[in-house]
FIKOLZA-1660 file (N, C-alpha, C; in steps of 0.1 Angstrom, whole numbers, plus 5000, padded with zeros to 4 digits):
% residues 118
   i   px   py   pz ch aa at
   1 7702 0563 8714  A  X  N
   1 7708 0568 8726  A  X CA
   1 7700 0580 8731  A  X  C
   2 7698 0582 8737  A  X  N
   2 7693 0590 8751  A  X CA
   2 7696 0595 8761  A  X  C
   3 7697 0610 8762  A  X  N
   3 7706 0619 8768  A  X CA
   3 7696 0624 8778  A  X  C
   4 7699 0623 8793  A  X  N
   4 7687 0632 8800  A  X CA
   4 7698 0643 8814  A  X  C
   5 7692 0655 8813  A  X  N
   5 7698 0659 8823  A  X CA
   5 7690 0667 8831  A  X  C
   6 7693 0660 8843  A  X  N
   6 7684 0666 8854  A  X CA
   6 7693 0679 8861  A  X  C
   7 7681 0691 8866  A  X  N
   7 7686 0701 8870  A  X CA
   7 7673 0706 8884  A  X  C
   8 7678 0714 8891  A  X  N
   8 7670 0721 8899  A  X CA
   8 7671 0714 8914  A  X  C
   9 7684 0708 8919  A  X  N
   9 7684 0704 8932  A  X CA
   9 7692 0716 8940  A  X  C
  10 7688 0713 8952  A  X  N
  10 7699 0722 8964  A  X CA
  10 7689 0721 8974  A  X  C
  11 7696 0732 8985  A  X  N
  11 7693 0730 8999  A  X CA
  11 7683 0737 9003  A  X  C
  12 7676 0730 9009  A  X  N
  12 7654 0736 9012  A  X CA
  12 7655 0733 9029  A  X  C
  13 7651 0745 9032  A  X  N
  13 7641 0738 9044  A  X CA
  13 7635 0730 9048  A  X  C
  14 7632 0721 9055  A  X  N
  14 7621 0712 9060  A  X CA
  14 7606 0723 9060  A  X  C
  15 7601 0714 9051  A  X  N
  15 7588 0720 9046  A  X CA
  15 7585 0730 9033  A  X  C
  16 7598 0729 9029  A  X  N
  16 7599 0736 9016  A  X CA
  16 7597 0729 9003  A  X  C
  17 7599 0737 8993  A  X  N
  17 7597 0733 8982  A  X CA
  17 7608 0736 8976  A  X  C
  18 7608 0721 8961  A  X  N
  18 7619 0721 8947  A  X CA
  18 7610 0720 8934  A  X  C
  19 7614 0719 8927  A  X  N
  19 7604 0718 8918  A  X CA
  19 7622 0714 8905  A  X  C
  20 7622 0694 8903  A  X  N
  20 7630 0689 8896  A  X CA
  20 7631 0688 8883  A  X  C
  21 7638 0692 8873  A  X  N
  21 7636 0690 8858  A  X CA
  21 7646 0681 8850  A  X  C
  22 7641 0675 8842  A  X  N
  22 7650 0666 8836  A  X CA
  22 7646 0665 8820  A  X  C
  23 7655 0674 8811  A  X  N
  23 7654 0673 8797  A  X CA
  23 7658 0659 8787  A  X  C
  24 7652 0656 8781  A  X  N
  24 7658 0644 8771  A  X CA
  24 7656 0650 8760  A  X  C
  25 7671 0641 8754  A  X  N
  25 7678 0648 8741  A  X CA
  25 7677 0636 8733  A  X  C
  26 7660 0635 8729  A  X  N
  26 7660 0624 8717  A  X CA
  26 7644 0627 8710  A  X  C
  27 7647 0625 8699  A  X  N
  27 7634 0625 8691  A  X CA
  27 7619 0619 8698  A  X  C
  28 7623 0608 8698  A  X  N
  28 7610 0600 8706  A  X CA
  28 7604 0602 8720  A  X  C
  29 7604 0614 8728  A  X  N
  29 7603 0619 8742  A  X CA
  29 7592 0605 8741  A  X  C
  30 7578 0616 8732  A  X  N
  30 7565 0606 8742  A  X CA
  30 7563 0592 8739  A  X  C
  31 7572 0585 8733  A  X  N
  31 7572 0568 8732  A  X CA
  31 7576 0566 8748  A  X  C
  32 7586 0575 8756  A  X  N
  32 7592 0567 8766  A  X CA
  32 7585 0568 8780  A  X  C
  33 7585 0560 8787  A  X  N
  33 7579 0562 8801  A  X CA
  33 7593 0563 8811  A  X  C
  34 7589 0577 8817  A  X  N
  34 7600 0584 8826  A  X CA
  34 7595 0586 8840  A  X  C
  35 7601 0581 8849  A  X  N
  35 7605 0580 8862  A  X CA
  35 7614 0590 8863  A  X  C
  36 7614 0590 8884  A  X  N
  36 7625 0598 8890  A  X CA
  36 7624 0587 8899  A  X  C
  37 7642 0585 8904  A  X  N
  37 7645 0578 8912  A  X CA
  37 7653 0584 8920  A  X  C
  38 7653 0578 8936  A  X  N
  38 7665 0585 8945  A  X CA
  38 7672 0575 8955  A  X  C
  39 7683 0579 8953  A  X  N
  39 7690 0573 8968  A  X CA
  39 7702 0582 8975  A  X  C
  40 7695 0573 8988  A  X  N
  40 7705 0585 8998  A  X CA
  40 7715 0577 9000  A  X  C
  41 7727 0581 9009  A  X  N
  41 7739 0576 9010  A  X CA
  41 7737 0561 9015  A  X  C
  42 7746 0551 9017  A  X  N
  42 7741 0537 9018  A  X CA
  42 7729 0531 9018  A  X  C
  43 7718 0531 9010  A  X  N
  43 7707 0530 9007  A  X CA
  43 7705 0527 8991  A  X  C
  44 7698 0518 8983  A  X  N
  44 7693 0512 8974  A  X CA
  44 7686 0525 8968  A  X  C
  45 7687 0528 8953  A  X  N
  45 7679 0531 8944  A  X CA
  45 7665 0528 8946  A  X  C
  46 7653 0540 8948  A  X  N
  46 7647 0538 8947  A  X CA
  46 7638 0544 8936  A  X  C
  47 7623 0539 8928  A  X  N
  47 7617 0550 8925  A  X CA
  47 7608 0556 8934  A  X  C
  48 7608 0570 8929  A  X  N
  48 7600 0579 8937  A  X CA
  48 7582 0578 8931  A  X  C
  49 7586 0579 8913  A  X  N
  49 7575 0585 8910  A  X CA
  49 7578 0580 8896  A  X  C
  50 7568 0582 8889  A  X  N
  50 7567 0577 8874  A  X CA
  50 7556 0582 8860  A  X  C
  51 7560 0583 8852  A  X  N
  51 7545 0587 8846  A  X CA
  51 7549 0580 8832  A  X  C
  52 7538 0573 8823  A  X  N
  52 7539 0563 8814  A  X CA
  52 7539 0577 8796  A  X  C
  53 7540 0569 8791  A  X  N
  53 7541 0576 8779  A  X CA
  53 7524 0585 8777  A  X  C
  54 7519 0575 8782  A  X  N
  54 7504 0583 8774  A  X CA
  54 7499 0592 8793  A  X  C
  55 7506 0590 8797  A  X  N
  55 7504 0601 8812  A  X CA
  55 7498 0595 8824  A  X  C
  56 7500 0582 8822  A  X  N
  56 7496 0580 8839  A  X CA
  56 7509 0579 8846  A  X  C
  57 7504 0580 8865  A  X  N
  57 7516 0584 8877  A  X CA
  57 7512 0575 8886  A  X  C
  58 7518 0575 8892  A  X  N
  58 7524 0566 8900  A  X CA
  58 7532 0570 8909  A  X  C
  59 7532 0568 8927  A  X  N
  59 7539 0576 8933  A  X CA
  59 7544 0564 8946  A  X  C
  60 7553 0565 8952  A  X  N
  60 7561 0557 8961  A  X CA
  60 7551 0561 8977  A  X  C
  61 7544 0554 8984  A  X  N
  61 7538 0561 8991  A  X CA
  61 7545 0569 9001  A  X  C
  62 7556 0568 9001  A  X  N
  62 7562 0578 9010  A  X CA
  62 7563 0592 9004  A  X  C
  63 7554 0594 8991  A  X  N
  63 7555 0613 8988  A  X CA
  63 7543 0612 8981  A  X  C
  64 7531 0603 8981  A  X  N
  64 7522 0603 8976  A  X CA
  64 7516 0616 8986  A  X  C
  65 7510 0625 8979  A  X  N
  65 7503 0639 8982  A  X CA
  65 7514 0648 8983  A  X  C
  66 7524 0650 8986  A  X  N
  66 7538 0656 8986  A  X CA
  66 7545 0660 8968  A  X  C
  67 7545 0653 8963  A  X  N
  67 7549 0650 8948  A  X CA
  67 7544 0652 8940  A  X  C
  68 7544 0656 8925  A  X  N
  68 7536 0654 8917  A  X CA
  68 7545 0656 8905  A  X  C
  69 7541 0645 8900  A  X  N
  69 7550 0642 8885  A  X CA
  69 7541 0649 8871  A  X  C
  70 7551 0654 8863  A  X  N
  70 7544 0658 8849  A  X CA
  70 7555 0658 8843  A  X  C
  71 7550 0659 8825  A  X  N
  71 7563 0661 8817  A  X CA
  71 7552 0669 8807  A  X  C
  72 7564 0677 8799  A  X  N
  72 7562 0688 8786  A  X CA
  72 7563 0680 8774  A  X  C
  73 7558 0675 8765  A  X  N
  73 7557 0670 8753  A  X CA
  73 7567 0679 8744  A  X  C
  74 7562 0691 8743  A  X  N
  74 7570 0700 8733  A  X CA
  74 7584 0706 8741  A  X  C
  75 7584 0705 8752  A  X  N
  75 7599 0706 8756  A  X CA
  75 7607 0697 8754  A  X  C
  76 7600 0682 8756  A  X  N
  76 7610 0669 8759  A  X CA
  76 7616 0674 8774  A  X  C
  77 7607 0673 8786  A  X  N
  77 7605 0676 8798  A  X CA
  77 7605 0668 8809  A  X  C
  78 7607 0664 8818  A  X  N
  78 7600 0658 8830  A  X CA
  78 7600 0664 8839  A  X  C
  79 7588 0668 8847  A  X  N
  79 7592 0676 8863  A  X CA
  79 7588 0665 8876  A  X  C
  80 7597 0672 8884  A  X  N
  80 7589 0667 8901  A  X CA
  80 7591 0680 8909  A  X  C
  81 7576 0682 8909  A  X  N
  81 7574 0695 8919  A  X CA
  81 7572 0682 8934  A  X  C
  82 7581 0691 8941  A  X  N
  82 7585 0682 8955  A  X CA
  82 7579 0691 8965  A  X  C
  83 7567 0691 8973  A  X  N
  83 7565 0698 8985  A  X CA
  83 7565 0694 8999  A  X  C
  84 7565 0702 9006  A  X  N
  84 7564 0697 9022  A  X CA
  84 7578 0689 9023  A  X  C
  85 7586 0693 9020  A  X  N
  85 7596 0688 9019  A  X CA
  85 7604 0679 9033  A  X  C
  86 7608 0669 9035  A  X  N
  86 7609 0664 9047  A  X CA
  86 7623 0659 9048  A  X  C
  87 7635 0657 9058  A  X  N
  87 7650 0658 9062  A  X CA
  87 7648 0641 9055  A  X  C
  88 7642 0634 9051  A  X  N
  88 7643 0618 9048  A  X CA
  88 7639 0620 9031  A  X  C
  89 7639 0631 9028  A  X  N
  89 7638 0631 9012  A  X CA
  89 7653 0635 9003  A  X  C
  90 7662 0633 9013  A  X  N
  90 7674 0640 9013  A  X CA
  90 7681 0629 9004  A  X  C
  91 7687 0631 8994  A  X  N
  91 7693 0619 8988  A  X CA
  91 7696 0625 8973  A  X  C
  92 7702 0618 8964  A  X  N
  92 7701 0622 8950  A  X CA
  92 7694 0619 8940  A  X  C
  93 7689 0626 8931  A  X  N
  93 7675 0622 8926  A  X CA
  93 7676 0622 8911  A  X  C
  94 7675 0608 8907  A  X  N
  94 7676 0605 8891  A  X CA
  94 7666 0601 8879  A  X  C
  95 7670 0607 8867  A  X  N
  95 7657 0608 8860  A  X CA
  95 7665 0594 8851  A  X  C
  96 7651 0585 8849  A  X  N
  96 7652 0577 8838  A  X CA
  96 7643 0575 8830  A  X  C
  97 7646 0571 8816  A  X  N
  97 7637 0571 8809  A  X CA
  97 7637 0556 8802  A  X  C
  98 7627 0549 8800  A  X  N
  98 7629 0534 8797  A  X CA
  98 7612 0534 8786  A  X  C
  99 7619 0524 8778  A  X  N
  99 7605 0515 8768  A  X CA
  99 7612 0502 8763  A  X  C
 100 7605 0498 8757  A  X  N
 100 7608 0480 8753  A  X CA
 100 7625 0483 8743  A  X  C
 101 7622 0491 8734  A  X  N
 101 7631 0492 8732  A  X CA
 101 7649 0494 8735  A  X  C
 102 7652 0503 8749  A  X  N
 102 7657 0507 8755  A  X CA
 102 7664 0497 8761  A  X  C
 103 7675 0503 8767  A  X  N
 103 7688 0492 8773  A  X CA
 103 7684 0485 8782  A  X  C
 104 7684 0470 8794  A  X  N
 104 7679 0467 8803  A  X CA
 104 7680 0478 8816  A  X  C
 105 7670 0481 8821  A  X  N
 105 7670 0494 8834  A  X CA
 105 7665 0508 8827  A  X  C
 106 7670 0511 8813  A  X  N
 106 7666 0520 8808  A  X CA
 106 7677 0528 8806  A  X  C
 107 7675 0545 8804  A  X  N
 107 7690 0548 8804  A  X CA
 107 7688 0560 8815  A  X  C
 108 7694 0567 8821  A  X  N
 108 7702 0574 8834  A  X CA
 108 7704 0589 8832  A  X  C
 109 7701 0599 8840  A  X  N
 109 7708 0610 8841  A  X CA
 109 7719 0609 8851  A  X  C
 110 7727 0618 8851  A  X  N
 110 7740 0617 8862  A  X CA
 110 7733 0622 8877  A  X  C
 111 7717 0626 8878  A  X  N
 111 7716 0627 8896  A  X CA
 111 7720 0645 8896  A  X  C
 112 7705 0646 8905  A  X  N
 112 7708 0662 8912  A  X CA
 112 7710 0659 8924  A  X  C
 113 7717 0666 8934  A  X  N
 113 7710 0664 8950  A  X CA
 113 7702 0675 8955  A  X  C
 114 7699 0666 8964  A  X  N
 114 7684 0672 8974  A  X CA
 114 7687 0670 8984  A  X  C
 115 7694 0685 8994  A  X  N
 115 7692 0683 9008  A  X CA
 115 7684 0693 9014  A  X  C
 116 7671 0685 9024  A  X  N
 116 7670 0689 9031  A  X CA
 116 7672 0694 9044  A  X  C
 117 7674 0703 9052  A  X  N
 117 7680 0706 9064  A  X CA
 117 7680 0719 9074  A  X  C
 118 7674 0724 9085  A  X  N
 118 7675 0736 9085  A  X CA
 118 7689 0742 9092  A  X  C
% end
C-alpha cells in the first residue's frame, strides 16, 4: 500500500508561480514511476507530467517549458514547480504513483487545488 500526499496548492496570479509536492509513504519510492495529474471541473483526468523511476519526464504539451517535474530519492518526494502560470491551469492536481506491481491506474493522492485568477 502506498500513501501519497500532495501539498502546496492555492491561489496565484496569472503568471505566477507554485511549486507542487507530493510525499510517498512507502519503502520502495525509486521502483515507482510518479506522475501529476489534473482535472478541472467537468473535464477528464489528465496527466500533466511524469517522471520514470530511473528519471526520465515527460510533459503534456500544454506546460511543456512552463513545468518541470523532479523527485527527492532520500525524501520519497515528487515536485512540480509550475511557472507562468495561466487561468486554464486552474483545476486539481493529483499525484500518482504506479509500477507493474501496483493496483490497475496505480494508486492516488486526495488532489491539491490550483487556482489561477487575478
Amino acid at each position: 500500500q502506498v500513501q501519497l500526499v500532495e501539498s502546496g496548492g492555492g491561489l496565484v496570479q496569472p503568471g505566477g508561480s507554485l511549486r507542487l509536492a507530493c510525499v510517498a509513504s512507502v519503502n520502495s519510492f525509486r521502483v515507482y514511476d510518479m506522475g501529476w495529474y489534473r482535472q478541472a471541473p467537468g473535464k477528464q483526468r489528465d496527466l500533466v507530467a511524469a517522471i520514470t523511476s530511473g528519471g526520465m519526464t515527460n510533459y503534456a504539451d500544454s506546460v511543456k517549458g512552463r513545468f518541470t517535474i523532479s523527485r527527492d530519492y532520500a525524501k520519497n518526494t515528487v515536485y512540480l514547480q509550475m511557472n507562468s502560470l495561466k487561468p486554464e491551469d486552474t483545476a486539481v492536481y493529483y499525484c500518482n504513483a504506479n509500477n507493474l506491481r501496483a493496483p490497475a491506474g496505480g494508486y492516488w493522492g486526495r488532489g491539491t487545488q490550483v487556482t489561477v485568477s487575478s
